[in-house]
VOBA-1610 file (N, C-alpha, C; in pm, whole numbers, padded with zeros to 5 digits, always signed):
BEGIN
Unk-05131-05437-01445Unk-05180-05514-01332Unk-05216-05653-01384Unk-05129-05754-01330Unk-05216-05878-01348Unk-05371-05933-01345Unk-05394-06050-01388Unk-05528-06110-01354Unk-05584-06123-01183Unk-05461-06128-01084Unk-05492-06180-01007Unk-05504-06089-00857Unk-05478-05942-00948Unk-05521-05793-00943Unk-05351-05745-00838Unk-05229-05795-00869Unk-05106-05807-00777Unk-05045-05697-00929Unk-05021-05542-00853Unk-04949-05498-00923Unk-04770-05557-00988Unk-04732-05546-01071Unk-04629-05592-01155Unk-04560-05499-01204Unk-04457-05502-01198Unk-04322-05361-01260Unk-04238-05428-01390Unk-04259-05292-01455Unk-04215-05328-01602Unk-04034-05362-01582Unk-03961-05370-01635Unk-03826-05406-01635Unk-03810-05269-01644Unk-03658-05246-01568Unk-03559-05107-01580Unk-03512-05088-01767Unk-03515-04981-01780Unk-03426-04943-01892Unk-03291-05009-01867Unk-03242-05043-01976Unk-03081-05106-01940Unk-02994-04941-01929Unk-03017-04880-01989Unk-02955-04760-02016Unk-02957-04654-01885Unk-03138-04620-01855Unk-03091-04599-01686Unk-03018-04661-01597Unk-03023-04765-01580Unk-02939-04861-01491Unk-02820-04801-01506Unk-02757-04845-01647Unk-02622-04803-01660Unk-02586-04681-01596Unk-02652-04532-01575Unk-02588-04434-01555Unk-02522-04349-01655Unk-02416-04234-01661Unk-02387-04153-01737Unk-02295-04240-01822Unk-02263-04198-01956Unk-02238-04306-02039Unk-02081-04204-02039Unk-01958-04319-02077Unk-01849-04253-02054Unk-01838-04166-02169Unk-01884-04082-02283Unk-01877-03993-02327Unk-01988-03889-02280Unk-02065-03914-02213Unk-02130-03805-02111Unk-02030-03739-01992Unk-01958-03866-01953Unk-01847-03806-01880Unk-01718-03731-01889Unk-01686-03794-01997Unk-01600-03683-02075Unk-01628-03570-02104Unk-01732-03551-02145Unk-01783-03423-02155Unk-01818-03337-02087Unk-01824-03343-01937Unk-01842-03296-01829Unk-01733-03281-01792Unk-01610-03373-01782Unk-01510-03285-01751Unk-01422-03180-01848Unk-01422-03226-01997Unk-01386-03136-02098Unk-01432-02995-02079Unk-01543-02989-02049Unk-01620-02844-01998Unk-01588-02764-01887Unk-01589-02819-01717Unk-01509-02849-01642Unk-01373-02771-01671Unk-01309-02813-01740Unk-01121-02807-01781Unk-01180-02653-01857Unk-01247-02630-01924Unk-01247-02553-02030Unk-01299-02416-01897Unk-01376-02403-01810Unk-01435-02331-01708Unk-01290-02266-01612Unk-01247-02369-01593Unk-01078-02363-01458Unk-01011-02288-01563Unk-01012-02316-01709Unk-00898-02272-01782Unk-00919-02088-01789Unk-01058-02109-01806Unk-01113-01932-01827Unk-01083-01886-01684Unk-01145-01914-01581Unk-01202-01827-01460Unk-01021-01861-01371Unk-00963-01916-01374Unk-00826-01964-01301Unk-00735-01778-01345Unk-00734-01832-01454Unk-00635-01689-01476Unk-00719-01520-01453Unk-00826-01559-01433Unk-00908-01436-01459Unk-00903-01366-01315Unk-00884-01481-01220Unk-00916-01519-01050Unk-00765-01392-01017Unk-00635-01499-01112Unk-00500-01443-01097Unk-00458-01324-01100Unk-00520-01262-01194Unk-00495-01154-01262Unk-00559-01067-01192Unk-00704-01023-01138Unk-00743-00967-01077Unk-00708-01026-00882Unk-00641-01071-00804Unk-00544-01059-00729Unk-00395-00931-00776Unk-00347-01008-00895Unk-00209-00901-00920Unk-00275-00785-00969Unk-00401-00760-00995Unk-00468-00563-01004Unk-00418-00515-00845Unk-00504-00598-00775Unk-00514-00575-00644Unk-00395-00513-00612Unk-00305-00608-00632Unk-00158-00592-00534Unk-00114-00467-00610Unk-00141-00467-00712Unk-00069-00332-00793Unk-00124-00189-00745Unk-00254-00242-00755Unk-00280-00101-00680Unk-00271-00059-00505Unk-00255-00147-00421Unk-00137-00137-00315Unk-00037-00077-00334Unk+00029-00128-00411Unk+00191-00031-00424Unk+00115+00099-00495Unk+00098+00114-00544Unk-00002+00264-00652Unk+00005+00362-00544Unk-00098+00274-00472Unk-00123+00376-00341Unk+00002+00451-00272Unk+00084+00344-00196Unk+00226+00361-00145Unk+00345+00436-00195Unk+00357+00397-00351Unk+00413+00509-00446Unk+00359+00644-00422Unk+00276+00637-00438Unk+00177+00771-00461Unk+00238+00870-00322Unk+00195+00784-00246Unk+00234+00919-00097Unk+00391+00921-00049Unk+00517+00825-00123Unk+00642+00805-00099Unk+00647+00989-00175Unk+00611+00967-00331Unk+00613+01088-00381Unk+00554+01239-00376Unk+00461+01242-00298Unk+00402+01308-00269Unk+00502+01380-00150Unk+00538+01313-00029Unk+00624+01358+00064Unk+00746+01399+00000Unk+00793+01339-00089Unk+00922+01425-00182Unk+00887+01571-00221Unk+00763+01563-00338Unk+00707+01651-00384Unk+00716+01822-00306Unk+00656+01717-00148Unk+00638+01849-00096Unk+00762+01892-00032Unk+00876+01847-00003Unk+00977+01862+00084Unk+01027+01978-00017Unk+01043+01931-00146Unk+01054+02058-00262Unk+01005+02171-00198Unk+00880+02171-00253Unk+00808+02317-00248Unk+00801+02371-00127Unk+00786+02302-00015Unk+00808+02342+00094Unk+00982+02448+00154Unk+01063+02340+00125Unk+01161+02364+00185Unk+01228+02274+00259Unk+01083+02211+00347Unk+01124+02144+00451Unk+01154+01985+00468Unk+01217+01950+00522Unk+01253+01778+00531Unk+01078+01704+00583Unk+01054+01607+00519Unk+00939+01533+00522Unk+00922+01386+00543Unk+00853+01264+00567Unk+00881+01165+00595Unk+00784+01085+00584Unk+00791+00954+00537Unk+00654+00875+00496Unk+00667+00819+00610Unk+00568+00772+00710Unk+00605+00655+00791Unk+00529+00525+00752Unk+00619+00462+00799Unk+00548+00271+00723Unk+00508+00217+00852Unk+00390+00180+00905Unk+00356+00077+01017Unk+00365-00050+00962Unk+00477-00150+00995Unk+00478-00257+00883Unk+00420-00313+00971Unk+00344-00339+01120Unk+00258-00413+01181Unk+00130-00413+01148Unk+00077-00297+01128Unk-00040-00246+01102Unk-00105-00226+00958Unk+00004-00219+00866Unk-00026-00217+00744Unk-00058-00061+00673Unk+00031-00029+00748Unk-00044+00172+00765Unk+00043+00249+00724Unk+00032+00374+00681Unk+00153+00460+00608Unk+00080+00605+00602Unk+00157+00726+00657Unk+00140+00854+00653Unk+00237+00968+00621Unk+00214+01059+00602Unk+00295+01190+00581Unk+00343+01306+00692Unk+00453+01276+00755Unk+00479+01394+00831Unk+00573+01526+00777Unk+00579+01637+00827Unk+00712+01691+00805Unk+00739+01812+00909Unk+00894+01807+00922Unk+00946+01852+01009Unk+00991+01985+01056Unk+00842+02009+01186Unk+00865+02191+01169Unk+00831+02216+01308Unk+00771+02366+01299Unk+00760+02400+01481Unk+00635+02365+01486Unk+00579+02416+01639Unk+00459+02347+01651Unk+00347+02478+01590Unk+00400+02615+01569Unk+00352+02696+01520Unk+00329+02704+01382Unk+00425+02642+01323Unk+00373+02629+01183Unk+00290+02473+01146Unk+00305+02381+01266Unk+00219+02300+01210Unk+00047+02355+01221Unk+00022+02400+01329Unk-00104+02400+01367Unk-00122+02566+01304Unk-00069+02642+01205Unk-00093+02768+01164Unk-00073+02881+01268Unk+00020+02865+01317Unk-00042+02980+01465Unk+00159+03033+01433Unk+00146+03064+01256Unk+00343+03137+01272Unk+00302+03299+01347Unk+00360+03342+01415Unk+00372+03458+01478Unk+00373+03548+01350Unk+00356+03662+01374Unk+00377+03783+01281Unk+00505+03887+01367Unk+00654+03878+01265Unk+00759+03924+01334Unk+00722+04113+01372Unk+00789+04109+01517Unk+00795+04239+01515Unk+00921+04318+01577Unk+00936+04437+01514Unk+01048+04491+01549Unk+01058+04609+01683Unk+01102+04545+01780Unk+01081+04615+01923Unk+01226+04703+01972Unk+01212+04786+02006Unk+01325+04924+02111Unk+01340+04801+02203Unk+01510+04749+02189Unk+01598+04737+02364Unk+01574+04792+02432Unk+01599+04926+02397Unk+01658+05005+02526Unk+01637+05124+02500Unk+01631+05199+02605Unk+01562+05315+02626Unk+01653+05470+02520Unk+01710+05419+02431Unk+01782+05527+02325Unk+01746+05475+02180Unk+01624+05341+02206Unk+01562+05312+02060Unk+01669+05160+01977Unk+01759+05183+02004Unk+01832+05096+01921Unk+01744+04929+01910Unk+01775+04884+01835Unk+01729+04767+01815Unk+01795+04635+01848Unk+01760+04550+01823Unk+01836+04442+01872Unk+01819+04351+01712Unk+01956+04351+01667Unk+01959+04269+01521Unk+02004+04138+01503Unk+02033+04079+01656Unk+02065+03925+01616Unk+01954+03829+01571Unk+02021+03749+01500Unk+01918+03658+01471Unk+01842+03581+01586Unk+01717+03559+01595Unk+01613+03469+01672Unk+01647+03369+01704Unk+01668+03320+01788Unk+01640+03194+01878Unk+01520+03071+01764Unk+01622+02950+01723Unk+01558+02882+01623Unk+01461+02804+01709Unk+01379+02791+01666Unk+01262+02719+01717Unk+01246+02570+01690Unk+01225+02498+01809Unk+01216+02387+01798Unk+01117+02310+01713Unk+01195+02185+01616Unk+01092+02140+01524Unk+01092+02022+01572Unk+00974+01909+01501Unk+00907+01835+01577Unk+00861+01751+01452Unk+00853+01623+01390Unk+00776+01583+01311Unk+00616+01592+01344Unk+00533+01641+01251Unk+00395+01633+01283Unk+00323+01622+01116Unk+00190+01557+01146Unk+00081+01561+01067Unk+00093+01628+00924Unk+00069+01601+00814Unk+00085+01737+00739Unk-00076+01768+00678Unk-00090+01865+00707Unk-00200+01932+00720Unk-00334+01931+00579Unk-00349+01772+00568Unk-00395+01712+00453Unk-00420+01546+00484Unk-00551+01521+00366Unk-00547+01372+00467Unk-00493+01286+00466Unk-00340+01313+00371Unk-00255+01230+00419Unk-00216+01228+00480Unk-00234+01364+00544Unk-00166+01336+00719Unk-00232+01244+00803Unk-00304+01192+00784Unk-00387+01069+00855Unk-00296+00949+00784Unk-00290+00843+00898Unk-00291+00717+00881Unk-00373+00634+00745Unk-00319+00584+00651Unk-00404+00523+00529Unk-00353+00342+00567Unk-00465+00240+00540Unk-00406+00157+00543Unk-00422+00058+00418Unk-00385-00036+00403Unk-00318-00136+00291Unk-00501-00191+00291Unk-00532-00236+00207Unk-00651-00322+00220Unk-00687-00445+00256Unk-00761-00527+00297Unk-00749-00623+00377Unk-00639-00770+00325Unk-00580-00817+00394Unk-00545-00949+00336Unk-00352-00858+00274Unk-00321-00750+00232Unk-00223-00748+00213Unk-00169-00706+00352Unk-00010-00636+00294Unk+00052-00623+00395Unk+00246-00619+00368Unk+00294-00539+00458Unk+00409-00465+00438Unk+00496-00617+00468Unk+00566-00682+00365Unk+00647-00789+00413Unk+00802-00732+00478Unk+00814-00622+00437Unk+00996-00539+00514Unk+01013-00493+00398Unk+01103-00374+00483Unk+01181-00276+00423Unk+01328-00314+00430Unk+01377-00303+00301Unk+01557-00332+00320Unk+01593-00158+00261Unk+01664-00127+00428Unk+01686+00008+00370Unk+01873+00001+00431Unk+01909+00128+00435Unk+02099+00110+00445Unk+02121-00001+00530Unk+02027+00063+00689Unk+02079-00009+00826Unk+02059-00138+00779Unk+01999-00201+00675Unk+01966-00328+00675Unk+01784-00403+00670Unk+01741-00505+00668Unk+01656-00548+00660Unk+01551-00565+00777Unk+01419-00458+00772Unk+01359-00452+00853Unk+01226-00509+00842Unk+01106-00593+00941Unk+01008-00605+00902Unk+00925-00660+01001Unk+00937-00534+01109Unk+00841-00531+01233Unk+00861-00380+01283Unk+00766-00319+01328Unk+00803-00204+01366Unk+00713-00079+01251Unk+00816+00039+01322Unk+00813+00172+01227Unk+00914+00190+01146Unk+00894+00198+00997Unk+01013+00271+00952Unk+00989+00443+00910Unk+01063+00452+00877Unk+01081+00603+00831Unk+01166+00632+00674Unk+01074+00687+00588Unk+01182+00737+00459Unk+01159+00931+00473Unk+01273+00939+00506Unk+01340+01058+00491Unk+01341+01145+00390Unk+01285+01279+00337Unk+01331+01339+00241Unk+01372+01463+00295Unk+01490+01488+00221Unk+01540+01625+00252Unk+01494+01739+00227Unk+01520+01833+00245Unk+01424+01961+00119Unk+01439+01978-00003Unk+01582+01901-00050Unk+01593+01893-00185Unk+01497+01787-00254Unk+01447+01659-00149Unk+01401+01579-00265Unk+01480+01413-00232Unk+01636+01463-00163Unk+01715+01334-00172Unk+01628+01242-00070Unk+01676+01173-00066Unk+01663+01046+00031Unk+01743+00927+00034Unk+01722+00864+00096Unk+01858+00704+00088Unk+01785+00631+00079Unk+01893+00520-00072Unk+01784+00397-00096Unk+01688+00350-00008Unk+01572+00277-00065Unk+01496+00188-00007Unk+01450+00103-00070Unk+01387-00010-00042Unk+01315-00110-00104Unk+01193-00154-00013Unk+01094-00130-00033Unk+00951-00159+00029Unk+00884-00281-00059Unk+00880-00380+00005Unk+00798-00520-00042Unk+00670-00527+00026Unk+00551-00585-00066Unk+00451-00557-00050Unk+00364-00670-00070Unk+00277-00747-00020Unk+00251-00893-00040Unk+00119-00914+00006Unk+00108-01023-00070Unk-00076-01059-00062Unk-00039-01235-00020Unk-00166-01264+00065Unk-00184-01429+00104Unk-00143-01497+00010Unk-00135-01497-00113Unk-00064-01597-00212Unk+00021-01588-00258Unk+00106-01523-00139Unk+00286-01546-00202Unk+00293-01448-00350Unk+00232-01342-00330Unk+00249-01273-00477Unk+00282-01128-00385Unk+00403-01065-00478Unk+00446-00937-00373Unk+00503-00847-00486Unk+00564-00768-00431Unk+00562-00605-00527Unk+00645-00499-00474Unk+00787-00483-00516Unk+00870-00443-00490Unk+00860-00262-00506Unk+00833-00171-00425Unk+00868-00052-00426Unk+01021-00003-00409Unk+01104+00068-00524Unk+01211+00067-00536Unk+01233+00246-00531Unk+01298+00293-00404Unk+01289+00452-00367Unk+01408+00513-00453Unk+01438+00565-00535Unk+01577+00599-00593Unk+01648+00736-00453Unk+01796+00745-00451Unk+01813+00856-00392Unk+01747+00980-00422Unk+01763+01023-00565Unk+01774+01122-00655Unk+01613+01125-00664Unk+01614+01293-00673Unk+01449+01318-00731Unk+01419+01241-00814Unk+01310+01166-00856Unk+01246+01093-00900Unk+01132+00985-00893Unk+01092+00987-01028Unk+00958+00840-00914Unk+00985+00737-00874Unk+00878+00663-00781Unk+00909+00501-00743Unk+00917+00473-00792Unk+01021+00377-00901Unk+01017+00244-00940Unk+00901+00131-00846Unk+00828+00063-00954Unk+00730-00031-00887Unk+00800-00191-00974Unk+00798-00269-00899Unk+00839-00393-00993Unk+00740-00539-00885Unk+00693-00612-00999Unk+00583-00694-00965Unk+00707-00826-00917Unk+00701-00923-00809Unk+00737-00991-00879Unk+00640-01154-00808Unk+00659-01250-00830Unk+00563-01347-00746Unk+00623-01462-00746Unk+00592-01556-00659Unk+00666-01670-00677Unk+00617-01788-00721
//
C-alpha cells in the first residue's frame, strides 16, 4: 500500500502471463498420443470379442440343429429372423410328438372272425415346431449387431426369414451367414454341406 493509503499491484510474473510453455505442450500431447495408442486398440479388439461371440452363439445352434437331426432321425431347421436379429430351432414332426402326446400302438380285431388288419398306418401329418428346449425359443443377437444376409443356393438374401435345412443325416446346402456390428466389422458363418462344424471367418473392412 502506498503513502497515500491507494492500494498498488505488484507486476504479473512474465512466466504466468506467458501460459503453458511449448514443451509443457508437447508433453501433453506426447501423453495424449501415448493414451489413443493404448486404449484405441484395446476399444477394437474388445468390439471384434463381441462380434465373435455373436457368430459363437449362431454357430453353436446351426450345429446343434444338425446334431440333433442325427440322433433324432428327423429333418430340423435353424430359422434366421434377419429383421429382428433372432434365430431358433425347429424340427419336423407331428403335432403328437411335438407336444409328447405319441399314442401307444394298439392291435385291434376287423372283423368279427378276429383277423387283423396289417397295413401300414396312415402317415401323420408333420409340421415344423418348437424343439422342446430353450432353443426352441427365439434367441436374439445383442444389441447394435445384426444379420447383414444370407447367400444361400437361391441366391442372396437379407430381409425376411431364412431357413437352413438339415436332413436326418446331417446334410444341408451351402450357406453363408454374415454377421455385422455398427463399425463395418462383420463375420462370416460358413455352413459346409457335409456333417461338420461351422466354419467362422472374421473379416472387417
Amino acid at each position: 500500500m502506498s503513502a497515500t493509503g491507494v492500494r498498488t499491484r505488484k507486476p504479473a510474473n512474465p512466466r504466468t502471463l506467458a501460459g503453458f510453455s511449448l514443451i509443457e505442450i508437447l508433453a501433453v500431447v506426447l501423453i495424449l498420443g501415448l493414451l489413443m495408442t493404448v486404449l484405441f486398440p484395446a476399444i477394437g479388439a474388445g468390439g471384434g470379442r463381441n462380434l465373435r461371440k455373436q457368430g459363437d452363439r449362431v454357430a453353436a445352434t446351426l450345429e446343434l440343429a444338425r446334431q440333433r437331426a442325427v440322433m433324432t432321425g428327423k429333418t430340423h431347421r435353424a430359422v434366421l429372423d434377419l429383421e429382428k436379429g433372432a434365430f431358433a430351432i425347429e424340427w419336423l414332426v407331428s403335432d403328437a410328438t411335438a407336444f409328447g402326446e405319441d399314442p401307444v400302438e394298439e392291435v385291434v380285431a376287423d372283423g368279427a372272425d378276429g383277423t387283423v388288419d396289417l397295413s401300414p398306418p396312415l402317415a401323420e401329418e408333420r409340421n415344423y415346431h418348437p424343439i422342446p428346449s430353450k432353443f426352441g425359443g427365439f434367441e436374439r443377437l445383442d444389441r447394435g449387431f445384426f444379420f447383414e444376409g444370407v447367400d444361400t443356393p437361391e441366391g442372396w438374401i437379407e430381409s425376411g426369414e431364412v431357413y437352413v435345412v438339415f436332413d436326418w443325416d446331417g446334410a444341408t446346402d451351402a450357406a453363408q451367414i454374415v454377421i455385422s456390428d455398427p463399425d463395418n466389422r462383420s463375420i462370416d458363418l460358413d455352413v459346409a454341406p457335409l456333417l461338420e462344424t461351422v466354419r467362422i471367418r472374421e473379416e472387417s473392412d
